[in-house]
C-alpha positions in Angstrom: 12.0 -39.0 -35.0 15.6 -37.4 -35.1 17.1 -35.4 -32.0 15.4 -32.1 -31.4 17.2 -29.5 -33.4 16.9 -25.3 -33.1 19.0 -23.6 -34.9 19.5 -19.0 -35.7 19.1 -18.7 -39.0 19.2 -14.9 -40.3 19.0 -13.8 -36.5 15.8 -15.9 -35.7 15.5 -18.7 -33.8 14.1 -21.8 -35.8 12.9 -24.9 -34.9 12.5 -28.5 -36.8 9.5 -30.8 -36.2 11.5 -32.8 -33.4 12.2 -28.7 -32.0 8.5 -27.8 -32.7 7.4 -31.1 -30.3 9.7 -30.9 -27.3 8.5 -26.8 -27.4 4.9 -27.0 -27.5 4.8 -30.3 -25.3 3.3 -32.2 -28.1 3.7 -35.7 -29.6 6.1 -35.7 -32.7 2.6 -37.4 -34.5 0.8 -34.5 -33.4 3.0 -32.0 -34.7 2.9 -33.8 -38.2 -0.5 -34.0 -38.3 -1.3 -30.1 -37.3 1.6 -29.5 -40.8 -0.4 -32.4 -42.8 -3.9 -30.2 -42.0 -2.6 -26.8 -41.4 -4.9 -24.8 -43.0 -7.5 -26.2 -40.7 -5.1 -25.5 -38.0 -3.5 -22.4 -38.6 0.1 -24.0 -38.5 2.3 -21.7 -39.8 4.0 -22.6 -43.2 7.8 -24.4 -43.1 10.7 -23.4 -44.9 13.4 -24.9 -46.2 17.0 -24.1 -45.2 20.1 -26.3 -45.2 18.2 -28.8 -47.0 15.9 -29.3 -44.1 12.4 -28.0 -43.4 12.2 -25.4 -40.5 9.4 -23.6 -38.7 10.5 -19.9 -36.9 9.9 -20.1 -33.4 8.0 -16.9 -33.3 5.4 -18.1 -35.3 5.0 -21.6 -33.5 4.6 -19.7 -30.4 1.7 -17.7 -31.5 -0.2 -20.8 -33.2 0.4 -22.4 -30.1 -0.9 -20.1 -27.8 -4.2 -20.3 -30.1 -4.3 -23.4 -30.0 -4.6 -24.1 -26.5 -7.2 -20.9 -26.8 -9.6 -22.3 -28.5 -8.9 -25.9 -26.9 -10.2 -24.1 -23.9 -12.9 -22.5 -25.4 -15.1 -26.2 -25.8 -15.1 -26.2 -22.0 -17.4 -24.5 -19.8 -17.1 -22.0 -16.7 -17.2 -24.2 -13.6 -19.2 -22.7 -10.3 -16.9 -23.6 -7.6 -19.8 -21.8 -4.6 -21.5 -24.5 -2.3 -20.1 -27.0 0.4 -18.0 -29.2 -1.4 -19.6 -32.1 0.8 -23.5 -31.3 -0.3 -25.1 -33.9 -2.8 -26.1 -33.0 -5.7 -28.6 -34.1 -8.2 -28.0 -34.2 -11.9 -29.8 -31.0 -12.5 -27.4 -29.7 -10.2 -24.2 -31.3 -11.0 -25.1 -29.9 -15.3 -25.5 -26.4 -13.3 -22.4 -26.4 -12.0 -20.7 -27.6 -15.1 -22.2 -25.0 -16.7 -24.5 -27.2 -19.7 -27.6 -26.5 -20.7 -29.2 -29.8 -19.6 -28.8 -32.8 -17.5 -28.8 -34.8 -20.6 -25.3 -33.4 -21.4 -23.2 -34.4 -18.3 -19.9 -36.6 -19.6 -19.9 -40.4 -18.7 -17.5 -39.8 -16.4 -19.3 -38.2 -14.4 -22.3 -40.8 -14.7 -19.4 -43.6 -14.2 -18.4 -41.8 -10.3 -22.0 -41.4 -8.5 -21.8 -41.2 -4.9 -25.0 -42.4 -4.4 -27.2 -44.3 -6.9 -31.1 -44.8 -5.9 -33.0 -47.4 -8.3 -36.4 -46.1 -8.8 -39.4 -47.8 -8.6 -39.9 -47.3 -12.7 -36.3 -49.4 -12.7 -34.8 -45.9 -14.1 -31.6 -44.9 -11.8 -31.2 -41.5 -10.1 -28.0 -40.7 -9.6 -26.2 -37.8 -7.0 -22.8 -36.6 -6.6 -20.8 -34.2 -3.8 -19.6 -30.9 -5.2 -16.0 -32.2 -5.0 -16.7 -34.9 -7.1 -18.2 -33.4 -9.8 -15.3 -30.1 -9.1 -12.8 -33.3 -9.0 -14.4 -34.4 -12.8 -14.2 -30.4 -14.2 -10.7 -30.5 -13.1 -9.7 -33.8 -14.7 -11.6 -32.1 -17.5 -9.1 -28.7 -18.0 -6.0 -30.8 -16.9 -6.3 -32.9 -20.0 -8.8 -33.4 -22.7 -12.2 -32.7 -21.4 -14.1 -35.8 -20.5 -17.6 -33.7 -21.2 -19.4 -32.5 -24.0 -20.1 -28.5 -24.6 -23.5 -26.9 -23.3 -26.6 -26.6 -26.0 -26.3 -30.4 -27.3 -29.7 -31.1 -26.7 -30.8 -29.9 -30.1 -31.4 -31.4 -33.6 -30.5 -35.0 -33.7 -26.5 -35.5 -34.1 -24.8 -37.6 -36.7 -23.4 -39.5 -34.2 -23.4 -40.9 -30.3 -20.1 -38.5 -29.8 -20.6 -35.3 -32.0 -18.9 -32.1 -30.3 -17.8 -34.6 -27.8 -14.2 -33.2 -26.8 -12.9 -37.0 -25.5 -13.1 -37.6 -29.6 -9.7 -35.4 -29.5 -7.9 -38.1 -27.4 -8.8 -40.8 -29.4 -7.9 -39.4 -32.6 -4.7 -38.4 -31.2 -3.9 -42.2 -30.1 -5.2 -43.3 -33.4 -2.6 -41.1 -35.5 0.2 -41.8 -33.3 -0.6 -45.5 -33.6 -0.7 -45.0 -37.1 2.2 -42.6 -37.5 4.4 -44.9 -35.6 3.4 -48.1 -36.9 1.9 -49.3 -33.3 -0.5 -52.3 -33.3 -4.4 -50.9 -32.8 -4.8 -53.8 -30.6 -4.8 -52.2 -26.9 -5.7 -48.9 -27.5 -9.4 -48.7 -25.9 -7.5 -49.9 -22.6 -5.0 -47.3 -23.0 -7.1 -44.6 -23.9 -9.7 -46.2 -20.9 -6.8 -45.3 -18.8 -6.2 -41.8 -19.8 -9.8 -40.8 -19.9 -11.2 -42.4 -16.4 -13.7 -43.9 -18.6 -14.9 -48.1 -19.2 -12.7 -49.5 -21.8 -16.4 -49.9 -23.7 -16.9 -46.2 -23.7 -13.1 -46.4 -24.8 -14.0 -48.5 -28.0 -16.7 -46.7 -28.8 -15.2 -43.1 -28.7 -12.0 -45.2 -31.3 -14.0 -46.6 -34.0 -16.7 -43.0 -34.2 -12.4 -41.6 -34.1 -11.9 -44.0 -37.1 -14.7 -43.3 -39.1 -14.0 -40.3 -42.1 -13.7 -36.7 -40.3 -16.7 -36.0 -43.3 -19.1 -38.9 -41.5 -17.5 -37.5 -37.8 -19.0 -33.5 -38.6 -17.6 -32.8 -35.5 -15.3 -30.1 -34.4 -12.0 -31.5 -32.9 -8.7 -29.8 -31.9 -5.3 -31.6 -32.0 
């Protein structure tokens, strides 16, 4: 990756790929792979000028802005009423999230109970305090959401992780491991790290990352 380069060309402002990165806050590999799949995207068409390839700034602006639009839109409205110290049962805690059912809270949140009971039937019943599960949304909206959206409680799903937003934060580590030549080896811990998740969950969310977006049939946002 070369130094980050903006330059006024015809009394606009342009930007390189290097330019396009340290604007939007993105990863150099993730600017090249919104270009390679732009029309999925929406990322505005280069041109080329001084022998280089050049984006106006204008236009990465607006893609950018939706972008992180429709990143937002897989999450759900969080209720934020209620003593923050009150326990909650998973009924609850999928309430406040805002899903449809119980079934759909993120392993994230399963992973940080406050209180586990062990029923009788061997079958675990889990409860959380309002903060915990506000602490989980937040994590969610601060980076890539750790949950899945409402309403997945449908027809059977091609996979364990369809319309699973943590899918995003895999596939970006896998491209930039890819793009920069990185060893694979070490990536569930990293991306274990990053999520708040166990490094199994980790593995499992990079090879469903790994497999053909046709097989995946997921909707993901880089």
């Amino acid at each position: 990756m070369g130094s980050v380069a903006q330059r006024m060309i015809g009394g606009r402002i342009a930007l390189d790929r290097a330019g396009t990165a340290a604007h939007t806050g993105a990863a150099y590999s993730t600017v090249n792979h919104w270009h390679r799949h732009r029309v999925r995207f929406g990322f505005p068409e280069g041109f080329r000028h001084d022998d280089k390839e050049w984006f106006w700034l204008d236009d990465i602006e607006s893609f950018h802005a939706s972008h992180l639009s429709a990143k937002r839109a897989v999450l759900t409205r969080v209720s934020r009423s209620g003593d923050p110290n009150d326990l909650v049962t998973s009924g609850g805690a999928a309430k406040i999230l805002g899903y449809a059912s119980y079934r759909n809270l993120p392993r994230t949140l399963l992973d940080q109970a406050d209180q586990v009971e062990v029923l009788p039937s061997g079958r675990l019943r889990r409860r959380w305090l309002r903060r915990t599960v506000w602490a989980v949304a937040d994590a969610r909206t601060g980076r890539h959401s750790t949950g899945r959206t409402p309403g997945t409680t449908g027809a059977r799903k091609p996979h364990p992780y369809a319309d699973d937003p943590r899918l995003l934060a895999a596939i970006e580590l896998l491209t930039e491991a890819d793009t920069t030549g990185l060893d694979r080896r070490g990536l569930g811990l990293a991306l274990a790290r990053q999520l708040g998740i166990t490094p199994r969950t980790a593995q499992r969310l990079l090879a469903t990352a790994s497999k053909p977006s046709s097989t995946l049939q997921t909707q993901t946002w880089e």
